[in-house]
C-alpha positions as CSV (number, residue, x, y, z in Angstrom):
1,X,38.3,-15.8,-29.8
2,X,38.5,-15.1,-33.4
3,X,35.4,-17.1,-36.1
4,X,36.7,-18.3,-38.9
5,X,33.2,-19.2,-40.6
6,X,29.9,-18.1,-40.3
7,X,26.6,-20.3,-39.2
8,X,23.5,-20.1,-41.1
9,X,20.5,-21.0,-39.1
10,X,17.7,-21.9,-42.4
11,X,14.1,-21.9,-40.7
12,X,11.4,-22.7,-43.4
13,X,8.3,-21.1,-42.5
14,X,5.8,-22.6,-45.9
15,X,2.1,-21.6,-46.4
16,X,0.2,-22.7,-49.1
17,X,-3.4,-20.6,-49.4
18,X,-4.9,-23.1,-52.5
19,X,-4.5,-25.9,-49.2
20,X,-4.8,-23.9,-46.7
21,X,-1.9,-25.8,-44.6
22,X,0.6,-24.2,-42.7
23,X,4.4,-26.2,-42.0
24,X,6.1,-24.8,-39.3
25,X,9.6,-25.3,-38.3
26,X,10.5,-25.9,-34.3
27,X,11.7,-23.8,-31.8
28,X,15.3,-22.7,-32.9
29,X,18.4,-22.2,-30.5
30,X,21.3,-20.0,-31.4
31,X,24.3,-19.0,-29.9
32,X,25.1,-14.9,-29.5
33,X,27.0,-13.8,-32.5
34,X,25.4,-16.4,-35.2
35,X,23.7,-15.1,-38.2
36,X,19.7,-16.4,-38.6
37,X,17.9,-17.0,-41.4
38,X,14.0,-17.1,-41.2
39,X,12.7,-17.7,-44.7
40,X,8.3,-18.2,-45.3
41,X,7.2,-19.5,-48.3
42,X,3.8,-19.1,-49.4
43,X,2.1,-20.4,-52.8
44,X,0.4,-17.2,-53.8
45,X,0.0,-15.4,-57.2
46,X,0.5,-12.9,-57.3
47,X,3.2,-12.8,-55.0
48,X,2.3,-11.6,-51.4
49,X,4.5,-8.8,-49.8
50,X,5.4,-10.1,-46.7
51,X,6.2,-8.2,-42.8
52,X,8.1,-9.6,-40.6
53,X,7.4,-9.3,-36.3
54,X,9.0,-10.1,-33.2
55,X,6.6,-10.2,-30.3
56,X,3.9,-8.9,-32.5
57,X,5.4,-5.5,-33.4
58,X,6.8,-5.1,-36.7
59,X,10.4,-5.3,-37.6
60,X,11.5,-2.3,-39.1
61,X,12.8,-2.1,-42.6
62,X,15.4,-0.2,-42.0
63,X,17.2,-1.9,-39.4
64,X,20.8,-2.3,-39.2
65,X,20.7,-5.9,-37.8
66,X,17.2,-7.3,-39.2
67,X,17.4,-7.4,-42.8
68,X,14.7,-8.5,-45.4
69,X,14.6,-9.2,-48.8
70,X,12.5,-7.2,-50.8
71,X,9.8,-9.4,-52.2
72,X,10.7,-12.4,-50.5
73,X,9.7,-14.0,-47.6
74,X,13.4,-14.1,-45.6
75,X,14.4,-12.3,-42.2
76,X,18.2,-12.2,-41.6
77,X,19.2,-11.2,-38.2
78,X,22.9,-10.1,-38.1
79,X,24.5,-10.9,-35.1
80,X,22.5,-12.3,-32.6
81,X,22.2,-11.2,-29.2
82,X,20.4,-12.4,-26.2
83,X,17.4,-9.6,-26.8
84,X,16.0,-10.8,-30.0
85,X,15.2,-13.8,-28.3
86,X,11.4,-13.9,-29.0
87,X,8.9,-15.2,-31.1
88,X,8.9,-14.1,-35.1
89,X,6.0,-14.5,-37.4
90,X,5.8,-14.0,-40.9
91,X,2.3,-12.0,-42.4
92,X,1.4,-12.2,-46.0
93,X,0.0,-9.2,-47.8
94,X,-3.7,-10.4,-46.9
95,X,-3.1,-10.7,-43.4
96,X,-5.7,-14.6,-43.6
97,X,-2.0,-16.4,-42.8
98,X,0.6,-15.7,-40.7
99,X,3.1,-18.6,-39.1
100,X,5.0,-18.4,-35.8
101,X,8.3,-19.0,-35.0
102,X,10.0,-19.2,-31.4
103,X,13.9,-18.2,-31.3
104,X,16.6,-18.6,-28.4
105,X,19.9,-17.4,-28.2
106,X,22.3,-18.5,-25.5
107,X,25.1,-16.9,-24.6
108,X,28.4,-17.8,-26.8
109,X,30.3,-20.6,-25.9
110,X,33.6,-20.3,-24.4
111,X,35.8,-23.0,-26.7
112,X,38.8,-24.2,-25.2
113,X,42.2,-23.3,-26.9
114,X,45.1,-25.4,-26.0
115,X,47.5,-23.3,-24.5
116,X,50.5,-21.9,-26.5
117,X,53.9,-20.2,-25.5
118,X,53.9,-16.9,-27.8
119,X,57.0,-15.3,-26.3
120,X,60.3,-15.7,-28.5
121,X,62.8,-19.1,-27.6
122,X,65.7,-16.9,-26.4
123,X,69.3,-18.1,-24.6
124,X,69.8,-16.0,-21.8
125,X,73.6,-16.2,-20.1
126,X,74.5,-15.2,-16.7
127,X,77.4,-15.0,-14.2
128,X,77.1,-17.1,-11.1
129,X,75.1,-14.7,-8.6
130,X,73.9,-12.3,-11.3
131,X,70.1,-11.8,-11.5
132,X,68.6,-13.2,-14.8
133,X,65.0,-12.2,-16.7
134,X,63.4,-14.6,-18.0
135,X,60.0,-14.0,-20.3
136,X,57.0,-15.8,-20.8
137,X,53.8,-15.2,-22.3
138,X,51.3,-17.8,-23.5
139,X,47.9,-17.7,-24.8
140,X,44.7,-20.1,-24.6
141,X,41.5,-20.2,-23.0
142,X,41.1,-20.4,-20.3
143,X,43.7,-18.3,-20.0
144,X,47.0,-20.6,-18.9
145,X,48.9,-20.5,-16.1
146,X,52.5,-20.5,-16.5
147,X,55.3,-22.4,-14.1
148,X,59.3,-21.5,-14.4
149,X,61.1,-24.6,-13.0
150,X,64.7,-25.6,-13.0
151,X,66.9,-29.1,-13.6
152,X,68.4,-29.8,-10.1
153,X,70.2,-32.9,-10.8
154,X,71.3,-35.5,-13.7
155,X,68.5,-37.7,-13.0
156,X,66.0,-34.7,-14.7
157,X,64.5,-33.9,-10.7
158,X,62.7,-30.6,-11.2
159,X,62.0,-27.8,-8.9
160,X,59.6,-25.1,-9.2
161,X,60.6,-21.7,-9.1
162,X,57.1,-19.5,-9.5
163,X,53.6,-20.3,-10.8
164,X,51.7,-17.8,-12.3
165,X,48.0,-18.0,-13.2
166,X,45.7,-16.1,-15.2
167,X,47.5,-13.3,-15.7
């Protein structure tokens, strides 16, 4: 299965310290392979430095798949997979505020593609009694099954000559 576009997942984490309030988003499900985006805003000056954690150990900053943006409050997480399911909190440079956020990530989703015949349209001509090969491959998912059957009479009356499935 091939993705032609790319899924942002935007989770606003916003703390204000003049207010003291603290707006969380909900509980976030993804599917393995989507990119998420965790951003936390806080009303500071000067501007906090923020850490990110998952499961209350810090993300590193040097991680291939966890990504942060330097003086800003946003987590990316490249490629999700079924282990960084977990809970993520934002700290600000004081430590006083932190906000929590609880991701999922479910296994991707099988789509169904409508099966299609890939192999070339060919004629094929044969004496009477001669063996003949015929090819053909299709594509889909669930992967198709495929069914060679012949015209018996003039009235379009079919008969099936082999059924293949999944191959």
């Amino acid at each position: 299965m091939v993705r032609l576009c790319w899924f942002y997942l935007n989770n606003h984490v916003i703390i204000d310290f003049s207010r003291k309030s603290v707006k969380e988003s909900r509980a976030q499900v993804v599917e393995e392979g989507d990119i998420v985006r965790f951003l936390c805003q806080i009303a500071a000056v000067p501007p906090p430095v923020f850490t990110w954690q998952k499961n209350k150990e810090n993300i590193p900053q040097n991680s291939d798949r966890f990504i942060t943006l330097k003086n800003s409050g946003t987590l990316f997480i490249k490629e999700a997979l079924i282990s960084d399911m977990g809970n993520y909190r934002c700290i600000a440079n004081n430590h006083r505020r932190t906000s929590e956020i609880h991701l999922a990530v479910k296994p991707a989703s099988k789509l169904f593609i409508s099966p299609q015949i890939i192999s070339p349209k060919i004629m094929v001509s044969v004496k009477v009694g001669e063996e003949a090969v015929l090819d053909c491959a299709a594509k889909g998912y669930p992967k198709p099954a495929t069914r060679w059957s012949v015209t018996t009479n003039s009235k379009g009356m079919r008969k099936i000559l082999q059924t293949c499935k999944n191959f």
